[in-house]
C-alpha positions as CSV (number, residue, x, y, z in Angstrom):
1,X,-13.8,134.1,261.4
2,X,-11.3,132.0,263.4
3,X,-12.1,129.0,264.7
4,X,-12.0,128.3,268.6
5,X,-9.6,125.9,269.7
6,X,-10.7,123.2,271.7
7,X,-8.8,122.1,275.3
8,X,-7.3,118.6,274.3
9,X,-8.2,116.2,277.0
10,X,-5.9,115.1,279.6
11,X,-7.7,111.2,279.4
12,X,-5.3,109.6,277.7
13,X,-2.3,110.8,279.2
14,X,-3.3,109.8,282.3
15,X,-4.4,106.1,280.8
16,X,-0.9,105.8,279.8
17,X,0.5,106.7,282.5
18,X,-1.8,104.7,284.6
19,X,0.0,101.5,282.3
20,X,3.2,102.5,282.8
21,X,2.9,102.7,286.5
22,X,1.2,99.4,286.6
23,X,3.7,97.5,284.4
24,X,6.4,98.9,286.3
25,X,4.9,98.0,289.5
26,X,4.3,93.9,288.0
27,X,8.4,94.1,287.0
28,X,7.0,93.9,283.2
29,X,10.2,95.3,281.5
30,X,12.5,93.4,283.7
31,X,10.9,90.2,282.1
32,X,10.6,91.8,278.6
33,X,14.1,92.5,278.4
34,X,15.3,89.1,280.1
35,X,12.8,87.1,277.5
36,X,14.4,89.3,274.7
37,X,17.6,88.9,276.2
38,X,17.5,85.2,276.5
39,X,15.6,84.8,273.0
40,X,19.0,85.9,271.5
41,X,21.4,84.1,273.8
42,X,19.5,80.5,272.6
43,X,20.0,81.9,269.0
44,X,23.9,82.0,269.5
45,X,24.1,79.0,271.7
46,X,22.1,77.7,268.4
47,X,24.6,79.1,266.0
48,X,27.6,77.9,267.5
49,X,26.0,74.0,268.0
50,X,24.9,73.9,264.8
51,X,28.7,75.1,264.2
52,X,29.9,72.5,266.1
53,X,27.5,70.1,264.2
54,X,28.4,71.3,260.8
55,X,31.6,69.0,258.7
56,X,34.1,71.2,256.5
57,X,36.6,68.6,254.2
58,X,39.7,69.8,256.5
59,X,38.5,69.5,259.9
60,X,37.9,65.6,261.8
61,X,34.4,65.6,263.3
62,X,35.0,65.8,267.0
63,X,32.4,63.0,267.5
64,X,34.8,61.0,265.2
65,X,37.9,61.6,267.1
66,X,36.1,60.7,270.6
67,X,35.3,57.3,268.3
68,X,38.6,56.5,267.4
69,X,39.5,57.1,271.1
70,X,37.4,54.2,272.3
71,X,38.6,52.3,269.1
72,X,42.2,52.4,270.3
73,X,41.7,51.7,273.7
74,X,39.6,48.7,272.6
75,X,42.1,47.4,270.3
76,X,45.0,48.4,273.0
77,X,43.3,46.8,276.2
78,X,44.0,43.0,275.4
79,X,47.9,43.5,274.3
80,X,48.6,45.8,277.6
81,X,49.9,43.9,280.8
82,X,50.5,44.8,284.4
83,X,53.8,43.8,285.8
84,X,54.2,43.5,289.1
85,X,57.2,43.3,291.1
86,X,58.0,42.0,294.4
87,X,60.0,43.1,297.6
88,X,63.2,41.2,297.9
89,X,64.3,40.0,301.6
90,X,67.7,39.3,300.1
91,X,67.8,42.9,299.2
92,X,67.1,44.0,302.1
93,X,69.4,42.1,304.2
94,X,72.4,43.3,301.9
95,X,70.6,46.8,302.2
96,X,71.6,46.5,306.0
97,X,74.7,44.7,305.8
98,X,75.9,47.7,303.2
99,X,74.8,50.1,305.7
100,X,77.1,48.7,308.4
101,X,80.1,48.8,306.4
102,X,79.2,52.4,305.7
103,X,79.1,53.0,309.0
104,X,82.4,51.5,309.9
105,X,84.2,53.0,307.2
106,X,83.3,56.3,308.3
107,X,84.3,55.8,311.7
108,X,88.1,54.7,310.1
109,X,87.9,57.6,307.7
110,X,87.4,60.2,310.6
111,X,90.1,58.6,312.4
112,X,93.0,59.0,309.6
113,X,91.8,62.2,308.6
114,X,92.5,63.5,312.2
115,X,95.7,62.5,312.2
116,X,96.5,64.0,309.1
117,X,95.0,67.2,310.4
118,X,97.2,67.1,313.2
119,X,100.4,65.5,312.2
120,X,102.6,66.7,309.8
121,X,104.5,62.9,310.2
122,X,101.0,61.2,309.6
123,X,100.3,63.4,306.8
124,X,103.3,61.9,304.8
125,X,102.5,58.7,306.3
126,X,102.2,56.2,303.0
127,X,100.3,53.6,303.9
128,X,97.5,55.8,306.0
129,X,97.0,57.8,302.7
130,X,96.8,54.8,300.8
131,X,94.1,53.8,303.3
132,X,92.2,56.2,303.0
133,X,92.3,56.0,298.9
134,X,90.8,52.7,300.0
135,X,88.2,53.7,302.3
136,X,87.1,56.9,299.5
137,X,86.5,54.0,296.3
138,X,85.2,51.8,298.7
139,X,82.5,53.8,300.2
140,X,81.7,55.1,296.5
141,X,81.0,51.3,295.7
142,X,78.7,51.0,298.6
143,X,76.7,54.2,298.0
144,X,76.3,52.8,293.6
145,X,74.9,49.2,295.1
146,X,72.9,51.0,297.7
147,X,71.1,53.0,295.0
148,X,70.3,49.7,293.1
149,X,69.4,48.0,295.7
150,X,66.6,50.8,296.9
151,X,64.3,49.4,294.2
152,X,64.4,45.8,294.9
153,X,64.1,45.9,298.4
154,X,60.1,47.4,298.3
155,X,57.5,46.3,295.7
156,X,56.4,47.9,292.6
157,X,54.8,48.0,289.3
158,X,54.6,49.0,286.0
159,X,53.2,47.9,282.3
160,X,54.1,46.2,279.3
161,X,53.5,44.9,275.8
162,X,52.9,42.0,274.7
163,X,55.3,41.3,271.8
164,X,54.3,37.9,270.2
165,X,51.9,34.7,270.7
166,X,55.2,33.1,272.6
167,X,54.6,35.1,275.6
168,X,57.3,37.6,274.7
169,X,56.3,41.0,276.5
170,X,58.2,44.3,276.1
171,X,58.8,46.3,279.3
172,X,61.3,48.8,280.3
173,X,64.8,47.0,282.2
174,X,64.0,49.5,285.3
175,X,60.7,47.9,285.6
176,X,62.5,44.5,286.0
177,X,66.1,44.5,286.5
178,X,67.1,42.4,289.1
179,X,64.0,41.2,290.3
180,X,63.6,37.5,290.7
181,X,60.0,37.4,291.6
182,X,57.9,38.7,288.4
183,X,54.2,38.7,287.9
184,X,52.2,39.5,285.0
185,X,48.2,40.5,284.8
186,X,46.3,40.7,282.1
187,X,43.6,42.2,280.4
188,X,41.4,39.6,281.3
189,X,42.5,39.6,284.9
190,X,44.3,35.9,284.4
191,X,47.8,36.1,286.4
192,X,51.0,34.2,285.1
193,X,54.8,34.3,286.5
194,X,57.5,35.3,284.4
195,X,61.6,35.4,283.9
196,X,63.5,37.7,282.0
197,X,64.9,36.7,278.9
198,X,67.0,39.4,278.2
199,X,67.6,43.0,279.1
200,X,68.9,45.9,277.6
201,X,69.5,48.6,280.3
202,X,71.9,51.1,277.5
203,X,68.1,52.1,276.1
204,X,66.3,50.9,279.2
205,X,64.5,48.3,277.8
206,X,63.9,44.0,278.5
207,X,61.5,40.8,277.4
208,X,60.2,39.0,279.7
209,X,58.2,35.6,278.9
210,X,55.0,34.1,280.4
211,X,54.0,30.7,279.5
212,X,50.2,31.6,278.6
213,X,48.0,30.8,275.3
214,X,45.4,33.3,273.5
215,X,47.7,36.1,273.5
216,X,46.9,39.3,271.3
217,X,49.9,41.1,270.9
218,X,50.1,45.2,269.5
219,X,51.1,46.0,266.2
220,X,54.0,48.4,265.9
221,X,54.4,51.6,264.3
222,X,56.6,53.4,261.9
223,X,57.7,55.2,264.6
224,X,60.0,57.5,261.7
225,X,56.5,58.4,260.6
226,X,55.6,60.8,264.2
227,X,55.2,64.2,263.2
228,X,55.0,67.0,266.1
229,X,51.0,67.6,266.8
230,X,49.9,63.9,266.5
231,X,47.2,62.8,268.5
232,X,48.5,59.8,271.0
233,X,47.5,57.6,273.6
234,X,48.9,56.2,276.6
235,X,48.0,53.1,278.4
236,X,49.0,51.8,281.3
237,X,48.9,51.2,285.1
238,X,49.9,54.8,286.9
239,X,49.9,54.4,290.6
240,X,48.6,50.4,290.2
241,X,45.4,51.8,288.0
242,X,45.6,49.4,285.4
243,X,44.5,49.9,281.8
244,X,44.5,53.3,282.4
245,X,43.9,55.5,279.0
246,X,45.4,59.0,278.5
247,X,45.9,61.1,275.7
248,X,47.4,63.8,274.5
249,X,50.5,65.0,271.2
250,X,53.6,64.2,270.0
251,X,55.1,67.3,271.6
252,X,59.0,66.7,269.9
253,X,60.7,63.9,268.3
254,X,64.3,63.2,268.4
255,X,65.0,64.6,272.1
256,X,68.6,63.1,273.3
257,X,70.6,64.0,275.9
258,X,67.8,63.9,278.5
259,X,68.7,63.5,281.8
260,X,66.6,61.2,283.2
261,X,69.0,59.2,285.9
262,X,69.1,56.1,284.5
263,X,72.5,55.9,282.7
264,X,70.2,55.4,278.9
265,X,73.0,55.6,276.6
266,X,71.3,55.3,273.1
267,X,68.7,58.0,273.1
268,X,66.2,58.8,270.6
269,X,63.3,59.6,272.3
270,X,59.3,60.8,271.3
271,X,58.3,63.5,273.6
272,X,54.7,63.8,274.5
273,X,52.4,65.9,276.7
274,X,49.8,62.6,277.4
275,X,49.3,62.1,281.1
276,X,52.7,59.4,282.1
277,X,53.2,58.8,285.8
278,X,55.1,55.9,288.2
279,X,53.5,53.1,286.7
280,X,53.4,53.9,283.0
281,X,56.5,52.4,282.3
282,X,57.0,49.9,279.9
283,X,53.2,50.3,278.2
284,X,52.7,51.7,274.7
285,X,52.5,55.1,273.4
286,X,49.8,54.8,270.7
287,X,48.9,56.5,267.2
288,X,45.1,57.0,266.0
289,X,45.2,53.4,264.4
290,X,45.8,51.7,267.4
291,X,49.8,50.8,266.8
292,X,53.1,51.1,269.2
293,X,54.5,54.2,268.2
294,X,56.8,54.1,271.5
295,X,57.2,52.4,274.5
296,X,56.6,55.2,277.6
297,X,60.3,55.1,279.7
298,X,60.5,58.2,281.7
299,X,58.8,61.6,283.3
300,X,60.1,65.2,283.7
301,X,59.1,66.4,287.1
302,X,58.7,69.2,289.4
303,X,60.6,66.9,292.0
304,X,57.4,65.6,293.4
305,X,58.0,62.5,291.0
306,X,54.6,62.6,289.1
307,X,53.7,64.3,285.7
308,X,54.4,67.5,284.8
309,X,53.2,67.4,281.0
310,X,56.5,66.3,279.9
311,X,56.8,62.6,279.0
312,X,59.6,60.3,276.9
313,X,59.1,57.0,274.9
314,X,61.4,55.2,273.3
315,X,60.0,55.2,269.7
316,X,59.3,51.8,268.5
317,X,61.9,51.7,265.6
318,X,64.4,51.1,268.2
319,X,62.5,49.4,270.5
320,X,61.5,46.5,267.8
321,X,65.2,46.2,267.2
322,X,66.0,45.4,270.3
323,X,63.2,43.2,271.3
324,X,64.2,41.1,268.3
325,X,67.9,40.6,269.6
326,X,66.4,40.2,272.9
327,X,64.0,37.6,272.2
328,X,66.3,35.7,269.6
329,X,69.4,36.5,271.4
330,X,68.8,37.2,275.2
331,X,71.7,40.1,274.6
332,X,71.9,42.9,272.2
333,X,75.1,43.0,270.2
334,X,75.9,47.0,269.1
335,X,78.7,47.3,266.1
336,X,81.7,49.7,267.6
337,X,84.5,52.1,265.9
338,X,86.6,52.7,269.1
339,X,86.9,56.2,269.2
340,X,86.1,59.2,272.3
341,X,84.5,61.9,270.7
342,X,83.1,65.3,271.4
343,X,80.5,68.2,269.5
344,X,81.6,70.0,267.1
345,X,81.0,74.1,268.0
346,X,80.1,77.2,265.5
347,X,83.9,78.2,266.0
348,X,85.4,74.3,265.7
349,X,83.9,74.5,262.4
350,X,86.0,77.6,261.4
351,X,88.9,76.4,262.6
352,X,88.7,72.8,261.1
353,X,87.5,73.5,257.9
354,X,83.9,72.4,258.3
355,X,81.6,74.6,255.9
356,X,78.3,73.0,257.4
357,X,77.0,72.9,260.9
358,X,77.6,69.2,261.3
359,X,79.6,66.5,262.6
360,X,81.1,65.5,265.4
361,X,84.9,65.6,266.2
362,X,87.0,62.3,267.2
363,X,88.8,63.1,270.4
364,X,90.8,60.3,270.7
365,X,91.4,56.7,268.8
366,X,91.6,53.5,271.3
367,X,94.9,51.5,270.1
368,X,93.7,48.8,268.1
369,X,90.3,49.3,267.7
370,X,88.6,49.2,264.7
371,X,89.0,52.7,264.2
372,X,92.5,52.7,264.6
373,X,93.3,50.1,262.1
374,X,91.1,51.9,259.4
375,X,93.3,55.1,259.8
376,X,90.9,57.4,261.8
377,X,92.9,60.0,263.6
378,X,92.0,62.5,266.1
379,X,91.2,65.5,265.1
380,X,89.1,64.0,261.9
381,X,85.3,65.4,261.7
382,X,82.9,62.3,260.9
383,X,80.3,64.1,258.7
384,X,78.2,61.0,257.5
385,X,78.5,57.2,258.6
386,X,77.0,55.2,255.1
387,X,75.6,58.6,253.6
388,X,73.5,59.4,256.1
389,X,74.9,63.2,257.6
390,X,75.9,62.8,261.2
391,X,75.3,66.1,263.2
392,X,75.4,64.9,266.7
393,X,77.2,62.2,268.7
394,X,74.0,60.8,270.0
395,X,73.4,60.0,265.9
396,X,76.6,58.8,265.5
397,X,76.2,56.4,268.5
398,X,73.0,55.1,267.4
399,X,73.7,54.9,263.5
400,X,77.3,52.4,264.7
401,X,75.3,50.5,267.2
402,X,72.6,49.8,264.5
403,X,75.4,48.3,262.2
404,X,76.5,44.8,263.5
405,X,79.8,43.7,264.0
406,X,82.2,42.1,261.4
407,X,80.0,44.5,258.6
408,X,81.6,47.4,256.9
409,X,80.6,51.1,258.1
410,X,81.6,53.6,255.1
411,X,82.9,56.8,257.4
412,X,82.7,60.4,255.3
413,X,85.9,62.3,257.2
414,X,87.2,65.9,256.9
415,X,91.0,66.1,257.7
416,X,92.5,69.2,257.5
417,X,89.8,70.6,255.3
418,X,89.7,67.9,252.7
419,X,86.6,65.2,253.0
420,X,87.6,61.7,252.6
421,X,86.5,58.1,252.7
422,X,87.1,55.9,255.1
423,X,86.3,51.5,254.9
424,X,85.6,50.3,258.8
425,X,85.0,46.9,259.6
426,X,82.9,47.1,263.0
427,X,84.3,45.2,265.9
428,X,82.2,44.1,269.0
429,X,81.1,46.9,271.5
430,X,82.8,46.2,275.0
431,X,80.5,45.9,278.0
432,X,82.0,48.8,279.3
433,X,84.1,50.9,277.2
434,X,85.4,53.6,279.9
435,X,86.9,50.6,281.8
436,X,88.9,49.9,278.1
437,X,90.0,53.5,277.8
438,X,91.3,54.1,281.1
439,X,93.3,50.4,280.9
440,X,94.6,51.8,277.8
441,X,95.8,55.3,279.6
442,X,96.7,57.1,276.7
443,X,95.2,59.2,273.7
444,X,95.7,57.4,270.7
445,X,96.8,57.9,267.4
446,X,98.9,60.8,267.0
447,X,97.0,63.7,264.5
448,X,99.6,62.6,262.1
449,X,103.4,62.3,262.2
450,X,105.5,65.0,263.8
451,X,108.6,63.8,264.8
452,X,110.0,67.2,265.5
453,X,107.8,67.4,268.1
454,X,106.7,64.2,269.4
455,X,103.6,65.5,270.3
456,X,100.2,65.1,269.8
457,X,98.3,68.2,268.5
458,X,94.6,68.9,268.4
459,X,93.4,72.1,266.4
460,X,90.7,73.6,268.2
461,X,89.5,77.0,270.0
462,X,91.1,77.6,273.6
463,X,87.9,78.2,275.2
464,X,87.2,73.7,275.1
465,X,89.7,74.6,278.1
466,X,88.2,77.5,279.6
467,X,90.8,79.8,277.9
468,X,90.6,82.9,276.6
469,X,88.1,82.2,273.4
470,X,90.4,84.9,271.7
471,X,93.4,82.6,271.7
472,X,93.5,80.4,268.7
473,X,96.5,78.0,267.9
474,X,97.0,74.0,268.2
475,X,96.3,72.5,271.3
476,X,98.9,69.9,272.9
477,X,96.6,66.7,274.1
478,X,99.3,64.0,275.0
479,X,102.8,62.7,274.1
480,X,103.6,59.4,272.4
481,X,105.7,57.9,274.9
482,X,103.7,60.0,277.7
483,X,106.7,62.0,278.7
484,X,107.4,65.3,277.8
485,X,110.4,65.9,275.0
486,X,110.7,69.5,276.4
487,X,109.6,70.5,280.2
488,X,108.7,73.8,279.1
489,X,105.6,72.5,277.5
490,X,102.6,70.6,279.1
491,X,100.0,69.0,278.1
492,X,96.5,71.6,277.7
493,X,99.4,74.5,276.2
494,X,98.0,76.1,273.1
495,X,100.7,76.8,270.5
496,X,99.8,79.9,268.7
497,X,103.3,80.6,266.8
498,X,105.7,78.9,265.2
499,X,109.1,81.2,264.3
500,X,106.7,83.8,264.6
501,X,104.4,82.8,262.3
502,X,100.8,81.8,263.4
503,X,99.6,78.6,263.3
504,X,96.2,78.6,263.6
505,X,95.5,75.1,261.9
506,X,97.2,71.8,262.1
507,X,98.1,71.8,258.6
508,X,99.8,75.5,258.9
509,X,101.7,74.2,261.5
510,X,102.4,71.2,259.8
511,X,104.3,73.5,257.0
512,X,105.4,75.6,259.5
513,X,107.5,72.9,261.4
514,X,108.5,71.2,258.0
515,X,110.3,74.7,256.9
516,X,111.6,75.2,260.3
517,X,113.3,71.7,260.5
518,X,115.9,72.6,258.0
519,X,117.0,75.8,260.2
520,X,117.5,72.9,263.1
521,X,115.5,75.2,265.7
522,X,112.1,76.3,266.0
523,X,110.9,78.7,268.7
524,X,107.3,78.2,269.8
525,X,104.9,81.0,271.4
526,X,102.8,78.9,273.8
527,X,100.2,80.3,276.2
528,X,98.1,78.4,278.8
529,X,94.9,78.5,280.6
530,X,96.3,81.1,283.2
531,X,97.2,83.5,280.5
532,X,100.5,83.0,280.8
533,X,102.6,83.1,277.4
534,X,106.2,82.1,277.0
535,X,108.4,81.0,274.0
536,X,110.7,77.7,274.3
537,X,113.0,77.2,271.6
538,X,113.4,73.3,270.7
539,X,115.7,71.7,268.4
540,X,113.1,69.3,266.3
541,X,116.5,67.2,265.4
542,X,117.3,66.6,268.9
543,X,114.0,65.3,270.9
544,X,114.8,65.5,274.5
545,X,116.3,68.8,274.5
């Protein structure tokens, strides 16, 4: 018998349905879902804070690093000063007078030149040309003092460090130079005058003295010690905001050649990304344990003339060493060799003999310099001054001027391929040593003896004179006497044969020229910067030909 099958009751359906529509209607899933939603978002926000919270061996707490922050700026805040400069009337009155003379030179200029323009009598007219040489180098002068004048004639600021218990404070020379009314402010807000004692403007820094008790000066840094990625701080007074504190890395080390305006000769400089602007100059760069690691000199900009990220300091190796002279001394005294010189390229190295990418090649030899009585000629590569390697003449700059005068500087040379030793006793370094080689007006040393010729050669490619960097050969840089034995050949001619033979070295043409002088003639192939090429027989017996 089968059993009947009972209609299942539509009751519950319509109960849950009933729900359903309810909890829709009250927005129940919307606040299930956020609640569930939000339950998980607090679980990672958890997570990652107790992440944050958590200590592995390698890794500096962050609340640690925030501490040693404020440690630093502590320990900084007493030792950093606020230098303030004021307007000169002097400077501006000479700013005025300048800008008269300007004026009236123009006018004079304007006049001659017309003439010139318009008569062929007044162009050959000696003593109008020689005028207007005179009005040219004069109005050059005025435009240089009008630039150094610009700074002294307004007020201005900057920072500094305090050095010593004497009142010694290190600052940077732009911050000061010239100014005769000097201020310094310090931590504690107590004001005091101060002189220079000494400045230093060929790495841009000068010591200036106050006459003030309870001083706490900075300890300096091994500033040799900066790696790339350290953590740093700057203090100072941007825009008048003193004891300002800003951080940030050692973003390079070792950064010369930067071209900052400010003539800095001897460059060496730490390279960081902490905030530097008008008014940083002269206060410390600082490392985690609160020392000078470099003193903050200059700013690359986007030509609005504040911060761009890209900040220099002189480290604080260098700037010790000159604060010492400088406070001891009021002058720094820089040992000197007495040579021009110039990089050394991939393709010098080939053609010199140089088997390593270093050194730096000695253009020309002042007479009776130190250089020039130890035997350095031009042409020579200086690879290492005292055994340390020299790759750069930035190095070799700042590796002489570290060695004082009257001491001996051992020079590692190659010459013609060979290395050799060379014993220099450092003289003096002139004041200005452009002004020495131009009164001098002549190369040097001769490479070495070459009577056939009577020249002076310097082996190197033809494209150091824009020539075709194909052309190899020895270049001709000057003449003894300064006159010409032959008028064929100039000064800036590449000799790339000798009797045929190819002379792409000094020392084959050296050889070549000592077999040719027994034939009494030699025939050189010579080509210049215009391409053009020619030969010129000589007779090396007979100079003068």
């Amino acid at each position: 018998m089968q059993a009947t099958r009972q209609p299942r009751s539509a009751f519950p359906y319509l109960l849950a349905t009933l729900v359903v529509v309810v909890a829709v209607a009250l927005g129940l899933p919307d606040r299930l879902l956020t609640r569930w939603a939000y339950a998980v978002e607090q679980g990672r926000i958890r997570a990652e804070t107790e992440g944050l919270a958590r200590s592995d061996a390698d890794l500096v707490h962050l609340s640690e690093v925030s501490h040693a922050f404020r440690l630093v700026a502590r320990i900084a805040r007493p030792g950093v000063v606020h230098i303030h400069v004021k307007a000169e009337q002097d400077a501006h009155d000479r700013i005025v007078e300048l800008s008269r003379e300007r004026s009236r030179l123009d006018q004079r200029r304007a006049e001659i030149q017309a003439k010139i323009d318009n008569d062929t009598d007044a162009a050959r007219d000696e003593k109008q040309l020689q005028e207007l040489l005179r009005i040219y180098t004069r109005l050059r002068e005025i435009a240089d003092e009008l630039s150094k004048l610009a700074d002294r004639a307004s007020a201005a600021s900057g920072s500094g460090i305090i050095f010593d218990t004497q009142g010694h404070i290190l600052t940077n020379n732009h911050v000061v130079e010239g100014r005769k009314a000097i201020s310094v402010q310090l931590a504690d807000e107590r004001e005091f005058d101060a002189v220079i004692i000494g400045a230093d403007p060929k790495t841009d820094l000068a010591v200036i003295k106050i006459d003030a008790g309870g001083l706490s000066p900075l300890k300096f840094a091994d500033s040799d010690s900066a790696q790339v990625g350290d953590w740093v701080l700057a203090v100072g007074a941007p825009f008048g905001l003193s004891q300002t504190v800003t951080h940030g890395i050692i973003s390079a080390t070792g950064r010369q050649d930067v071209a900052i305006g400010r003539g800095i000769l001897y460059q060496n400089f730490l390279q960081t990304d902490a905030a530097i602007n008008p008014g940083n100059s002269g206060g410390p760069l600082l490392n985690l344990r609160g020392e000078v690691l470099g003193v903050n000199t200059a700013i690359a900009t986007d030509n609005s003339g504040h911060n761009a990220g890209v900040a220099f300091s002189i480290p604080s190796n260098l700037a010790v060493r000159i604060a010492r002279q400088l406070t001891r001394n009021g002058e720094v005294v820089r040992g000197w060799l007495g040579i021009t010189m110039g990089e050394l390229s991939t393709a010098d190295r080939g053609v010199l003999g140089i088997d390593k990418p270093r050194g730096v090649l000695v253009n020309a030899v002042l007479e009776g310099t130190p250089a020039d009585k130890a035997g350095v000629q031009v042409g020579d590569v200086i690879v290492a001054i005292n055994g340390e390697p020299i790759g750069t003449m930035a190095q070799l700059r700042g590796t002489i001027a570290d060695i004082f005068p009257g001491e001996t500087a051992r020079l590692a040379i190659v010459r013609d391929g060979r290395r050799i030793e060379l014993a220099v006793v450092l003289g003096r370094r002139p004041d200005d040593t452009a002004l020495l080689a131009r009164a001098q007006q002549r190369i040097g040393r001769p490479l070495a003896p070459l009577p056939l010729l009577g020249k002076t050669l310097l082996p190197t490619l033809a494209d150091a004179l824009g020539c075709d960097e194909n052309v190899r050969g020895v270049i001709v840089v000057g003449f003894p006497d300064e006159t010409s034995p032959v008028k064929e050949i100039a000064i800036g001619d590449i000799i790339t044969a000798i009797d045929g033979q190819p002379s792409p070295t000094l020392a084959a043409a050296r050889q070549v020229l000592a077999s040719a002088a027994a034939r009494g003639a030699v025939t050189l192939e010579i080509v210049n910067c215009q391409g053009d090429r020619k030969q010129v027989k000589i007779n090396p017996a007979r100079k003068g030909d």
